[in-house]
C-alpha positions in Angstrom: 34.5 -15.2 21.2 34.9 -14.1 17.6 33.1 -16.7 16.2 30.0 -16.5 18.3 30.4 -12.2 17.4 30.4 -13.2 14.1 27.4 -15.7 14.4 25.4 -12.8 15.7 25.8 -10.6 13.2 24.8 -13.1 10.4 21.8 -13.6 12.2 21.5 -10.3 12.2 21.5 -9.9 8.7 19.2 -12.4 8.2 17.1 -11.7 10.0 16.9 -8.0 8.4 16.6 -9.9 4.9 13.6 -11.9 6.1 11.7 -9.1 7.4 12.2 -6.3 4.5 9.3 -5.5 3.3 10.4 -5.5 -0.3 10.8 -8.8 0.0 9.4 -10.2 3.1 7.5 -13.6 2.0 3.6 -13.1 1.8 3.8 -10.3 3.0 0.3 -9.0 3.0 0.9 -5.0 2.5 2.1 -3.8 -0.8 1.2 -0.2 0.8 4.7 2.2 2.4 3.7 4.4 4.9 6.2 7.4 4.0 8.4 8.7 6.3 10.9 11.4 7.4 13.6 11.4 5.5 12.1 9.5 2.2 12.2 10.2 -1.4 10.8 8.6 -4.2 15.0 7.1 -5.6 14.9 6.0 -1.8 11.7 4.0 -2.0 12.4 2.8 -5.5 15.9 1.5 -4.9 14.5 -0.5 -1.7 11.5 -2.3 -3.9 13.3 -3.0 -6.4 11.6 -0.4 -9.2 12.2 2.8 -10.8 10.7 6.0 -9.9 8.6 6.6 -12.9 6.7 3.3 -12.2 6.0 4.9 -8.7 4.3 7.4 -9.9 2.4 6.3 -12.4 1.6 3.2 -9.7 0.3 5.9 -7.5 -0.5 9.0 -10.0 2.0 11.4 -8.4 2.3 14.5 -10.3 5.5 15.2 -9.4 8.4 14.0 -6.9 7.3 15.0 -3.9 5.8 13.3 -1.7 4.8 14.0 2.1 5.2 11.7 5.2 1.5 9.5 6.2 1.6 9.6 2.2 0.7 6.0 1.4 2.2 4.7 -1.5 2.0 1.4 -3.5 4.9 -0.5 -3.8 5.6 -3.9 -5.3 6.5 -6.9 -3.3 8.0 -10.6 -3.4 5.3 -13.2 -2.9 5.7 -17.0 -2.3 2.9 -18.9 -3.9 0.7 -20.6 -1.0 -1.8 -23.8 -1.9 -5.0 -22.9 -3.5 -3.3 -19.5 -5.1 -4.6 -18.8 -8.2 -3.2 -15.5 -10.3 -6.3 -13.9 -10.8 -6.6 -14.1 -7.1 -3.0 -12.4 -6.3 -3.9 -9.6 -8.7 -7.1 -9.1 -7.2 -5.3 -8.9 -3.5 -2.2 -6.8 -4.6 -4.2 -4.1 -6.9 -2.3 -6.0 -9.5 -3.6 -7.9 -12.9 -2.9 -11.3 -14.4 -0.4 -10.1 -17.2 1.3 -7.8 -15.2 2.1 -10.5 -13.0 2.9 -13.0 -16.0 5.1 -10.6 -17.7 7.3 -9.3 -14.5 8.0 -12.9 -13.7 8.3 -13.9 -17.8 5.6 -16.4 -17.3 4.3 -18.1 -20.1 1.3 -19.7 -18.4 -1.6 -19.3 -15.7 0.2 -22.2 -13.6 2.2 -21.1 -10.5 3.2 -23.8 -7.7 3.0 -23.6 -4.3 7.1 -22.1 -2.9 7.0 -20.0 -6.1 8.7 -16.6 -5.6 6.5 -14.1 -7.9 6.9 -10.5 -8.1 3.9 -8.6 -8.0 3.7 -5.2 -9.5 0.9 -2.9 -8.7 -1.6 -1.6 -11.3 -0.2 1.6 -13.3 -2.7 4.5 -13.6 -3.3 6.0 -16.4 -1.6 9.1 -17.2 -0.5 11.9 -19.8 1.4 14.8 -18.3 -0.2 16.1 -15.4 -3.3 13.7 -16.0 -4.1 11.3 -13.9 -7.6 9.4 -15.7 -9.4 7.2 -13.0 -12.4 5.5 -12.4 -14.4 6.2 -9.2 -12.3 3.3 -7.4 -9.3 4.7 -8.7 -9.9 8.4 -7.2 -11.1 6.8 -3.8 -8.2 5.0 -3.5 -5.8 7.8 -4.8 -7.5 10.6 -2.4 -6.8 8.7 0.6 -3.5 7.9 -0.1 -2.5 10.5 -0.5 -1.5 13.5 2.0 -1.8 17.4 1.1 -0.8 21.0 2.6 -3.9 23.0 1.8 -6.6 23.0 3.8 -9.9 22.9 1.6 -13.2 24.2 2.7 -15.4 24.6 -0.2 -15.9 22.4 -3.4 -17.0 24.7 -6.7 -19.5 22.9 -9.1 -19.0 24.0 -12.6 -19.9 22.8 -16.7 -17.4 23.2 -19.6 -20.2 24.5 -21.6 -17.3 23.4 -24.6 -16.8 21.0 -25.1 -20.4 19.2 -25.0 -21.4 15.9 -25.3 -20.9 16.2 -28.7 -17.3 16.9 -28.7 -16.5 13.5 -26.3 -15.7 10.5 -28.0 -15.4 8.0 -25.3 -11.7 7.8 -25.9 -10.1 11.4 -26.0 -10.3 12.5 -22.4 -6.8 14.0 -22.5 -7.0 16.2 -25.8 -10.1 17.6 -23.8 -8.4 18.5 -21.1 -5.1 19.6 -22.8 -7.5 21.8 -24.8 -9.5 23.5 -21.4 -5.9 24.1 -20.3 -4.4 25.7 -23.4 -7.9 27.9 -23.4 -6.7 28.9 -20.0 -3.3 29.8 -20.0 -3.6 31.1 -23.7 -6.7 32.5 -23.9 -7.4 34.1 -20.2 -3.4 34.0 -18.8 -3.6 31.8 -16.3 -1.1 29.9 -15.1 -2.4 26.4 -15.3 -6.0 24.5 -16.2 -7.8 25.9 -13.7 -9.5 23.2 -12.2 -8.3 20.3 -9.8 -11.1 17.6 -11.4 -12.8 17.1 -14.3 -15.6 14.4 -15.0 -16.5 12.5 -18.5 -19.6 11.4 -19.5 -18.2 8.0 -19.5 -18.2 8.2 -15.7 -14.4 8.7 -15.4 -12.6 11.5 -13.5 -8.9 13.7 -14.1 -6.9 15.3 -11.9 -5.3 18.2 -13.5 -5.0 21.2 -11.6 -2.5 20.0 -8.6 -4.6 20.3 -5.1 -2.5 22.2 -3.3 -2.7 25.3 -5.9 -6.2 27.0 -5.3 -8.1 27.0 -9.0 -7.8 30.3 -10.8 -10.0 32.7 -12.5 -13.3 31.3 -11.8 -14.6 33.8 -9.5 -14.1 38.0 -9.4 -12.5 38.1 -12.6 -12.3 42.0 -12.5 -11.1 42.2 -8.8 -8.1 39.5 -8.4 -7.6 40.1 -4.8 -11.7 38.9 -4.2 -10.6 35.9 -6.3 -7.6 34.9 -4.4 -9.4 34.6 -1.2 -12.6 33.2 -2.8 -9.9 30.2 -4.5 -8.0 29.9 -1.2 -9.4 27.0 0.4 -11.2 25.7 -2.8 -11.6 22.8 -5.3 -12.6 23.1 -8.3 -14.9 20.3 -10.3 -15.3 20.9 -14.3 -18.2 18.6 -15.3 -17.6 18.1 -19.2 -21.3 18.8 -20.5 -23.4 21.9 -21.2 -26.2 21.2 -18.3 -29.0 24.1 -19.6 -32.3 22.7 -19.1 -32.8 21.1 -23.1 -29.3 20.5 -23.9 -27.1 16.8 -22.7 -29.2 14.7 -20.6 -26.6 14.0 -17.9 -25.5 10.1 -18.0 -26.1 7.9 -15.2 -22.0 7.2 -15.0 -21.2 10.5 -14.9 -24.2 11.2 -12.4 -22.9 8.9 -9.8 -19.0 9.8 -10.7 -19.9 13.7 -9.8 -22.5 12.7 -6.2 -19.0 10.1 -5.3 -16.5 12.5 -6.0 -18.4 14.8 -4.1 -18.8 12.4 -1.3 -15.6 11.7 -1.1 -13.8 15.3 -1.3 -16.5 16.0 1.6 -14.8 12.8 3.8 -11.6 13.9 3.2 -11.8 17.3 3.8 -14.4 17.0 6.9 -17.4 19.3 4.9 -20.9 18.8 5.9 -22.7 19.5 2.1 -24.3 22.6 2.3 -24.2 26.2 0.3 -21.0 27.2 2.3 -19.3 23.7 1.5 -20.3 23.2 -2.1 -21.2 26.1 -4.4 -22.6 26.5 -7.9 -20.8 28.8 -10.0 -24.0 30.6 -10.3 -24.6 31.6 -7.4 -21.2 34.4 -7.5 -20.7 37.7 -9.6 -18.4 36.8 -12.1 -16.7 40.3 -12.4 -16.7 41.3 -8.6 -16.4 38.0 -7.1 -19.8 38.9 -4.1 -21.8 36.0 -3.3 -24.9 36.9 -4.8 -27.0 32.8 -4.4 -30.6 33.4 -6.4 -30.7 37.1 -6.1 -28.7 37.4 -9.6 -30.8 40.4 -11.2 -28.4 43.3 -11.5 -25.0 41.1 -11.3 -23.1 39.3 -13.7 -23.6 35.3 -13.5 -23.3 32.6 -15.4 -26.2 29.6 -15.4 -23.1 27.1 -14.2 -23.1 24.2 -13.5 -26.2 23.9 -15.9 -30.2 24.9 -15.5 -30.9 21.6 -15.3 -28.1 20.2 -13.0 -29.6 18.1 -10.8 -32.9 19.6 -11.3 -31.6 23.4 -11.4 -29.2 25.7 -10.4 -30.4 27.2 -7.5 -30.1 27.3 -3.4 -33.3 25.4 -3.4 -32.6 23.0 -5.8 -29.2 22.4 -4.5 -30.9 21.5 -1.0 -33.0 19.4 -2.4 -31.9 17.1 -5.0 -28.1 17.3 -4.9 -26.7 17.8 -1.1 -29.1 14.9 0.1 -27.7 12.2 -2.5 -24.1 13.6 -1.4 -25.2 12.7 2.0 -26.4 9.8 1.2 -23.5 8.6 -0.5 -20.5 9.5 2.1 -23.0 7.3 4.7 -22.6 4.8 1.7 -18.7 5.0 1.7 -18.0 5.2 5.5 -20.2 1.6 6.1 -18.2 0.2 3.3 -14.9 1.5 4.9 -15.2 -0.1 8.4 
């Protein structure tokens, strides 16, 4: 009798082993649905890694993390005929040297019943920065899970820095400059806004997204700015967008419609004057909703006189909302 009990439990154990999904053998998820009860040590001790390569896998600004978060994790693989590398990093959001250099390989050659571990891409990140492309956001926004519900998106331009000012390479002094400007030079407590996008077509987080921005709107009357910022998000579009100054690229065109598009998704907002605002259209001082009837009030031309073919209601309706539109219709196909 004691020997069949203690059959059982090693078959047991086993058969926990074979299933783990650490280390469960092709195991075709490298995605952990989190759950009660998890932290990021927890997570990391069971897939083998360290916390700080979880969050810079999945661009977590701090430790917390919420359950339905989805995070990437990495996972043992056993090489299957016909694998190539290229193909496994493509599969696992992984790349060839990654790969090569978790498993000290000296080589592209892998044989079929090889154990690899596969590490998932890092994002790139300084401090609170999280530096994507517009695959890199998609993915990142729907992985993740937040507390604060979000009903409006604000559109605004840095003004300065310009074109001129971007390099191509020094996205992070920008924004480590915007945020010292803020908390410096107006007091606030943080860059004010959630996302900034580069000329270059790339796009920050900064501002965490379940603080509401601060101090874009009723900057004489704090308690019209508190409920204004509330439910918001704000998007800095590094560019001065007047009618005559920077020509908007085409990568950062598409980069601000897709983020957009894809705030809109995630959130459940329909585009329209209520769900995505211009700067422009608010009293700066008071924080009152003013839209094109700005005579009297103090505005600011933001996001540009030639955003998207102006700055007003009208133009708004007519050449932004629609490609927003256009673009979440875009996103949903490509999701099914």
């Amino acid at each position: 009798m004691k020997k069949v009990y203690m059959l059982l439990v090693g078959l047991l154990i086993l058969f926990t082993m074979n299933i783990s999904p650490a280390y469960a053998t092709n195991n075709p998820r490298n995605m952990y649905d989190v759950k009660p009860g998890d932290y990021l040590g927890k997570i990391a001790n069971t897939y083998g890694t360290s916390v700080n390569d979880l969050k810079r896998i999945n661009g977590l600004q701090s430790d917390i993390i919420l359950v339905g978060q989805r995070l990437r994790v990495p996972i043992m693989y056993a090489v299957a005929p016909g694998d190539t590398l290229w193909e496994l990093a493509q599969t696992f959001n992984s790349t060839v040297q990654s790969i090569k250099n978790k498993n000290r390989l000296t080589s592209n050659h892998i044989f079929v019943g090889q154990k690899l571990k596969i590490p998932p891409k890092q994002l790139t990140m300084q401090g609170q920065y999280i530096l994507m492309t517009r695959e890199e956001f998609k993915d990142w926004l729907f992985n993740h899970r937040f507390n604060r519900k979000i009903g409006k998106i604000q559109e605004h331009h840095t003004y300065s820095p310009s074109y001129k000012q971007f390099t191509g390479t020094n996205h992070f002094s920008l924004l480590k400059g915007m945020e010292e400007h803020h908390v410096k030079g107006m007091g606030w407590s943080n860059i004010s806004q959630q996302l900034t996008t580069f000329p270059d077509g790339k796009v920050a987080v900064g501002r965490p997204f379940d603080t509401p921005p601060e101090g874009s709107y009723g900057l004489l009357n704090k308690a019209a700015m508190r409920r204004i910022e509330a439910d918001a998000l704000a998007i800095e579009n590094v560019g001065n967008f007047d009618k005559g100054n920077n020509k908007m690229t085409p990568e950062q065109r598409e980069t601000i419609v897709t983020v957009n598009a894809l705030l809109s998704l995630k959130y459940g907002l329909t585009p329209s004057v209520d769900t995505i605002s211009y700067h422009h259209w608010w009293d700066i001082n008071t924080g009152e909703r003013v839209f094109d009837n700005s005579k009297g009030h103090a505005v600011k031309s933001c996001p540009g006189t030639g955003f998207f073919g102006g700055n007003s209601t009208a133009s708004a309706k007519k050449n932004f909302y629609p490609l927003v539109l256009q673009k979440m219709k875009e996103i949903k196909a490509s999701m099914r």
